[in-house]
Structures are given as C-alpha cells and as structure tokens.
PLY file of the C-alpha trace (Angstrom):
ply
format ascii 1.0
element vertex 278
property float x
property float y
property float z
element edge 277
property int vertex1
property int vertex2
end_header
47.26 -4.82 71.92
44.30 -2.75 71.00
45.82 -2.39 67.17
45.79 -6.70 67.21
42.53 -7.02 68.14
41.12 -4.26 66.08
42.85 -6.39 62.78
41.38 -9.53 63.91
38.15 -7.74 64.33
38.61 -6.73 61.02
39.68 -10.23 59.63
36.89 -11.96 61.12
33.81 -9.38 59.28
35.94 -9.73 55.85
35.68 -14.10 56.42
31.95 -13.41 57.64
31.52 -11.35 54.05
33.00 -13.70 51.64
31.34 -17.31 53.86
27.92 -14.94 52.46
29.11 -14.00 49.31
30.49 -18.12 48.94
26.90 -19.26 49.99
24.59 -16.32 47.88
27.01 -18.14 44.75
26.06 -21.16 45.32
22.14 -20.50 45.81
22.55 -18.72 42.47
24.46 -21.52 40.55
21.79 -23.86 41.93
19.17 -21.34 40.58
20.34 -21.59 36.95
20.86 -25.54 37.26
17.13 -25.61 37.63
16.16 -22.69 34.77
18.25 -25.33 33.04
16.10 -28.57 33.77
13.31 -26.67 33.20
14.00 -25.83 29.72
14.30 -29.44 28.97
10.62 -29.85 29.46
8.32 -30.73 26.50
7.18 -27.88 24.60
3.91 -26.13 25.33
0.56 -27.67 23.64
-1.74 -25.77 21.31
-3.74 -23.30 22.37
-7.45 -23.69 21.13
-9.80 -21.19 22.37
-13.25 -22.60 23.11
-15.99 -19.37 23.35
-18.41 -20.51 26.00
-21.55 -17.97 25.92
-20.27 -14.60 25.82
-17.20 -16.21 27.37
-13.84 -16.90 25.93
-12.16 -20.30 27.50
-8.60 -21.29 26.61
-7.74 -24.82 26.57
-4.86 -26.51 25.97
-5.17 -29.02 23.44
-2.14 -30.86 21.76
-2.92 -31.96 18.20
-1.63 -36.12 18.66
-4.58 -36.37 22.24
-7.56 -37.22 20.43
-9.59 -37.55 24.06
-9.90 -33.87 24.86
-12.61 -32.74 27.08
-14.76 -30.89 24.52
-18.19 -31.32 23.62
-17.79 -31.84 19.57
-19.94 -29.99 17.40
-22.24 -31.96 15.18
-22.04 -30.54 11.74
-24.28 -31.18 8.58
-23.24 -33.35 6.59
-26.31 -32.98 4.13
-24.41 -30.90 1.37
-21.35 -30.63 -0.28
-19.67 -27.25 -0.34
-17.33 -25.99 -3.25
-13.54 -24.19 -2.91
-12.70 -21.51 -0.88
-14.95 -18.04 -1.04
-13.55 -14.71 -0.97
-16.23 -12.99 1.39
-16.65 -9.40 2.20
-18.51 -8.11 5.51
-21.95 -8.23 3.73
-21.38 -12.05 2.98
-19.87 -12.92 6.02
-22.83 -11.51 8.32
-25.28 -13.61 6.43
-23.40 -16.58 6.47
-22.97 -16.16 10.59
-26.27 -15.17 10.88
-28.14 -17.60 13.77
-31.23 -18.86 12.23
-34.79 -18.72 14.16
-36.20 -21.24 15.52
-37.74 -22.87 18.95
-34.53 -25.09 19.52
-32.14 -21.91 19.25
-33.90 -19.40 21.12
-33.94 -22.20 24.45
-30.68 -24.00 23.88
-27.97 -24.17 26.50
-24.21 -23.80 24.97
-23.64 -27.81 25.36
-27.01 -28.27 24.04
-26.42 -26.03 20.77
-23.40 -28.17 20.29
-25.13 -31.02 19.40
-27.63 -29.93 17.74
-27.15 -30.62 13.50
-26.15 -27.59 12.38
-23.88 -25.67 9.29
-20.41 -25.70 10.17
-18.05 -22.16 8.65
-14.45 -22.42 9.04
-13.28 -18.52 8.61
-9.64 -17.64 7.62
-8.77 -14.35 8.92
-6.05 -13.24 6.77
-4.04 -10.24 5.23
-3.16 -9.88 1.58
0.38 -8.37 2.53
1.16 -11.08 5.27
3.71 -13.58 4.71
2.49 -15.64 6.82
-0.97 -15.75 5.62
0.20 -16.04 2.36
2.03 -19.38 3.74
-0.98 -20.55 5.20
-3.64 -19.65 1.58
-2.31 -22.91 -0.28
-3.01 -25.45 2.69
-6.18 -23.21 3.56
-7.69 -23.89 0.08
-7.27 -27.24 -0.07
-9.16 -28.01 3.16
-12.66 -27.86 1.57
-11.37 -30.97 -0.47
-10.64 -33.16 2.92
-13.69 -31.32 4.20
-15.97 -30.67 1.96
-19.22 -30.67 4.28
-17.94 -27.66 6.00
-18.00 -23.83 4.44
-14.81 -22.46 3.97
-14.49 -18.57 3.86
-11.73 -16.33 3.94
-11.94 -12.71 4.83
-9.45 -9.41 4.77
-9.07 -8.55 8.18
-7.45 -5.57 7.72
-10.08 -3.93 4.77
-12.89 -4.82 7.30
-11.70 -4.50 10.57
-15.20 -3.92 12.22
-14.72 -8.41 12.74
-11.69 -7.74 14.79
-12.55 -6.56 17.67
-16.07 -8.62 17.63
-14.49 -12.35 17.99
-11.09 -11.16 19.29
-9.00 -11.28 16.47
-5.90 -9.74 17.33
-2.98 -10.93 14.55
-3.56 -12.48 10.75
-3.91 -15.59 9.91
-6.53 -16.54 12.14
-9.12 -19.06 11.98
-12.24 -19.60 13.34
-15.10 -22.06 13.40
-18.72 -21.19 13.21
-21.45 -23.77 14.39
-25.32 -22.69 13.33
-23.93 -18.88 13.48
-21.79 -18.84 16.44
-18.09 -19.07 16.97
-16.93 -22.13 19.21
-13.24 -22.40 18.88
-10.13 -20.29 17.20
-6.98 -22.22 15.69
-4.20 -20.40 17.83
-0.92 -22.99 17.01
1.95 -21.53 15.30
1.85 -24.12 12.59
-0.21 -23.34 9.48
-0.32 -26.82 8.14
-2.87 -29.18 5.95
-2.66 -31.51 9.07
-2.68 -28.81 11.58
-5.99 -27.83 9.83
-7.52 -30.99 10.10
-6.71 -32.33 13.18
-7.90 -28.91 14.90
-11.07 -30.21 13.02
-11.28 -33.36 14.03
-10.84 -32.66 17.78
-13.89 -29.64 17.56
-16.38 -31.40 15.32
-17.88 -35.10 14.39
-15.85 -34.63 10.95
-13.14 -36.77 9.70
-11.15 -35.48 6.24
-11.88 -37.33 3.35
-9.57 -39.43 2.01
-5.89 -38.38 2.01
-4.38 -35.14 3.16
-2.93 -33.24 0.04
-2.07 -30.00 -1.26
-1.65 -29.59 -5.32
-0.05 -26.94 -7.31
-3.39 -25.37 -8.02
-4.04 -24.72 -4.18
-1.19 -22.25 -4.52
-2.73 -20.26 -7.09
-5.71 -19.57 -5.01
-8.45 -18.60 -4.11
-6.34 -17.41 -1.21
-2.86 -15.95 -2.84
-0.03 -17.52 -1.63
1.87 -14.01 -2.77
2.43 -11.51 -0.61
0.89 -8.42 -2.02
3.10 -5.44 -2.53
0.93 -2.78 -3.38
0.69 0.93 -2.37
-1.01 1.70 0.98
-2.61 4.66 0.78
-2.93 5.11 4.25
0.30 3.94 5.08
1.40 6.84 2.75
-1.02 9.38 4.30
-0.14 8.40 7.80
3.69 9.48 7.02
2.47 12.90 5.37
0.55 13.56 8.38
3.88 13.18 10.81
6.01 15.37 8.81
3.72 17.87 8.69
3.67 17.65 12.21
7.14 17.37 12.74
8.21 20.26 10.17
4.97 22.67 12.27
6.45 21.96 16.21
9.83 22.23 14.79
9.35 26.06 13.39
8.13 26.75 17.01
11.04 25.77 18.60
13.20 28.35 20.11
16.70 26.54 18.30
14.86 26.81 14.85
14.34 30.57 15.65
17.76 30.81 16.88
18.88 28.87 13.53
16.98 31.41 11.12
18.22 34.46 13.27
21.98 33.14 12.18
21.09 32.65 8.63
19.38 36.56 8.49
22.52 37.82 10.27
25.00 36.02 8.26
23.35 37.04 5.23
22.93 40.81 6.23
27.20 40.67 7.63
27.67 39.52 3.67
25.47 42.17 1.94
27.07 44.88 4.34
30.67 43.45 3.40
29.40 43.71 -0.14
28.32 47.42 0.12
31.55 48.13 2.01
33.59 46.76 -0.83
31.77 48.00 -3.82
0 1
1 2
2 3
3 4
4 5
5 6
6 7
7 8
8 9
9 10
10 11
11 12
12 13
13 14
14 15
15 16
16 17
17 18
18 19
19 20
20 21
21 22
22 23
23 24
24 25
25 26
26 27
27 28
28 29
29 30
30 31
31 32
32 33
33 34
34 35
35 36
36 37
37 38
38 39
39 40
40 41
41 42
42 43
43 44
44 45
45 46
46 47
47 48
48 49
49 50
50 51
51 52
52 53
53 54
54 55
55 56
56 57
57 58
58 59
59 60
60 61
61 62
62 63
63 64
64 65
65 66
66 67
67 68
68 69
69 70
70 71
71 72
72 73
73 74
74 75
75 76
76 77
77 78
78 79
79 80
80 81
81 82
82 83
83 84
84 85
85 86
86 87
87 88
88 89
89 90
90 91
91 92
92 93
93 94
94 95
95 96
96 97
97 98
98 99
99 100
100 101
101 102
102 103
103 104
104 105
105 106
106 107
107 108
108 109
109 110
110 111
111 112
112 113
113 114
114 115
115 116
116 117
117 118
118 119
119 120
120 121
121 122
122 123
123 124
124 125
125 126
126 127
127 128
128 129
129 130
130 131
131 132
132 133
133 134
134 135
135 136
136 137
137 138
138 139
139 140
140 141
141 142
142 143
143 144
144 145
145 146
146 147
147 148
148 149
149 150
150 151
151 152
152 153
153 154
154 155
155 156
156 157
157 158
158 159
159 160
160 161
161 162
162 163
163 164
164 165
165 166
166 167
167 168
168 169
169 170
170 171
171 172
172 173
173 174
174 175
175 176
176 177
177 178
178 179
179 180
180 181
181 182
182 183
183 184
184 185
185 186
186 187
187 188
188 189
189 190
190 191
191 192
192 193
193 194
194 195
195 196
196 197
197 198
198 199
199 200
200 201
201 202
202 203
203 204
204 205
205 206
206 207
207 208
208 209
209 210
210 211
211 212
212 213
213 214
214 215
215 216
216 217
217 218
218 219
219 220
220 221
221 222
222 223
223 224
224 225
225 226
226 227
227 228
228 229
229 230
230 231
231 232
232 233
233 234
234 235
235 236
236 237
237 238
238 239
239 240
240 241
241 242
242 243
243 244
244 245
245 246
246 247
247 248
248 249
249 250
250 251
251 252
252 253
253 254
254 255
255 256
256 257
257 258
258 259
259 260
260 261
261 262
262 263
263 264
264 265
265 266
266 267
267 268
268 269
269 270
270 271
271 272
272 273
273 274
274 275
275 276
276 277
C-alpha cells in the first residue's frame, strides 16, 4: 500500500514537471513568433546628427520625408565655388573659423541658422579606405549640383587632432559647416550622389542644380577613388615594437630558461661523448 502510493506520488510530480516544461515551450515558441514579426518591420531611418550648442542631438531623418523638424540653414548663395579642395589642418581652421561680428557674438543657435552665412561641406576620409575611396567619385561631383557650397576633403587619419573635436569616430564622414560651426553629420550607410544631396536639401535652403550625375572624371579625383596601398610606417614600427617585447618577456620566462638549460646540457652530453670516443 505504502509502495502504490509512493509511485503515484511519484507519477503525479513527473506530470506536474512536463505540464511546466509543455507550458515554458510554448511561452518560448510564442517568444520567437514575435522576434519574427518584428523583423518584418521597415528598416531603421538615417541617422543625421544635428550639434545644438556644445550639444550633439541625433535625429532620425529618412531621406524620401522632406518635412523634418529642423531649422534649415540659410547658405550664401553670392559665389560660386570650384571642385573639390584637398585641405590640410592649416586650411581647414581658417575655413571654420567664425567670423566677428555683433550678430555672431549675440546669436541664439536657431537664430545663427538663419542668418546668411558660408556653407562647408567636409569629407572626412582615409586614403587606404575602401569605402572612402567608394564614396571620392560621388563626393567630387557634388560641388557641380552644389556649387554655392565649399566642398573640402580632409585625411582624418594624417591629422587626427579633428577627430576627437567634432566626434569623428570612423572614415568617410561628412560634415556641414554654417558661418564656422558644425550643424549636422551625414551618418547613413549609403555613400551616394543622391544620398549627398538629399542630406543637403533637408539641412539647408539649397536645391542641386540641374541633374544629379557623376562622370568618368569624378573618379579620377580630386578625391581618389583607389585605395592606397602604400607602406605605413607606423604600422611597421608598431609590429617592431611587439616583438621586441615579446622576444624580452619571453627570455624571462622560467620555460625559456628551462629550454636553454636543455640545449647547454645536450650540447655538453655530445662534447663529453666526443672526448670519450676520441
């Protein structure tokens, strides 16, 4: 009697297990239904990083909305700039530099937007990046569609010093500078012509002139669309510098003593045999 009702005690906590396990299953298959439906959603918009002050705001901004809450910039429109410049840190400084006057020193951020000012795009790029070197060709033909607007390109990696100033943390980047200050950085995965413009059109009062276009000659520069496969110096001395290393801390170990100790004592047992023989 006591046997009987210990097995249905049993039978009944194995049935109370597997009614838990049966229910934890299907809580878990109705978990991944809905990971499922979820990754049916529309992908993510652009990310366009407005700098508000000394802030940094990220908005999302798809490029086909053309009624995003942004206060557009109001670039000059008084001259006509030429193809894409090569700048160094020297060049770049004075083009960002903020020029003095009454309406700069007391302007609010929305204010300085719409203000007339000189409108920079900057290209942050590297010369051994593929994918700035996909990017160059649709980069230099943008002053064409825009030519009231400076475009500039600049080597992020031979002057870094830019980097960690406007929060440039991969190549290519870009970046546009109204009257000397940086409102918004081009974050979207796509390095297009199009791209380009539209993430113009949505900042400023600009609209590209005439068609959208890139020609064989926007390949050949001023920003090289070929990767650049050159020696790194530093690359080079950065690998000298760990062997060294590695070679110095492995002497000091205790196995590379133990290593020379069988080499000396190996070598000594074969001059001895040597001797003995001779």
């Amino acid at each position: 009697m006591f046997s009987s009702r210990r097995n249905l005690g049993l039978f009944i906590i194995i049935l109370v297990h597997v009614i838990g396990v049966s229910s934890r299953m299907d809580k878990c298959e109705m978990i991944e239904i809905i990971s499922f439906k979820n990754s049916d959603q529309e992908p993510e918009p652009e990310d366009v990083t407005h700098e508000e002050g000394s802030k940094i705001i990220e908005a999302n901004v798809t490029l086909t909305n053309s009624t995003v809450n942004v206060t557009k910039v109001n670039c000059l429109t008084d001259k006509i700039y030429g193809p894409v410049e090569i700048v160094n840190a020297t060049r770049l400084m004075k083009l960002l530099i903020l020029e003095p006057g009454p309406l700069n020193k007391s302007r609010n951020d929305k204010e300085g937007r719409l203000l007339p000012g000189t409108c920079v795009i900057v290209l942050f790029y590297a010369r051994w990046s593929i994918f700035s070197s996909q990017a160059a060709p649709h980069f230099n033909a943008l002053p064409r569609s825009f030519p009231h607007i400076k475009a500039v390109a600049l080597d992020a990696i031979k002057y870094q010093n830019f980097n960690a100033q406007y929060g440039i943390v991969g190549v290519p980047t870009l970046m546009l500078v109204h009257n000397g200050k940086p409102v918004a950085k081009f974050n979207y995965t796509v390095y297009t012509l199009e791209a380009f413009a539209k993430f113009i059109m949505q900042i400023t009062n600009l609209q590209p002139n005439g068609s959208l276009y890139v020609t064989s000659l926007d390949f050949a520069g001023p920003v090289s669309s070929t990767p650049y496969n050159g020696t790194d110096y530093c690359l080079v001395l950065s690998w000298i510098f760990i062997t060294a290393c590695a070679l110095y801390f492995t002497s000091q170990s205790r196995w590379w003593q133990q290593f020379v100790e069988l080499i000396q004592n190996t070598w000594r047992e074969s001059n001895a045999q040597h001797e003995h023989a001779d």
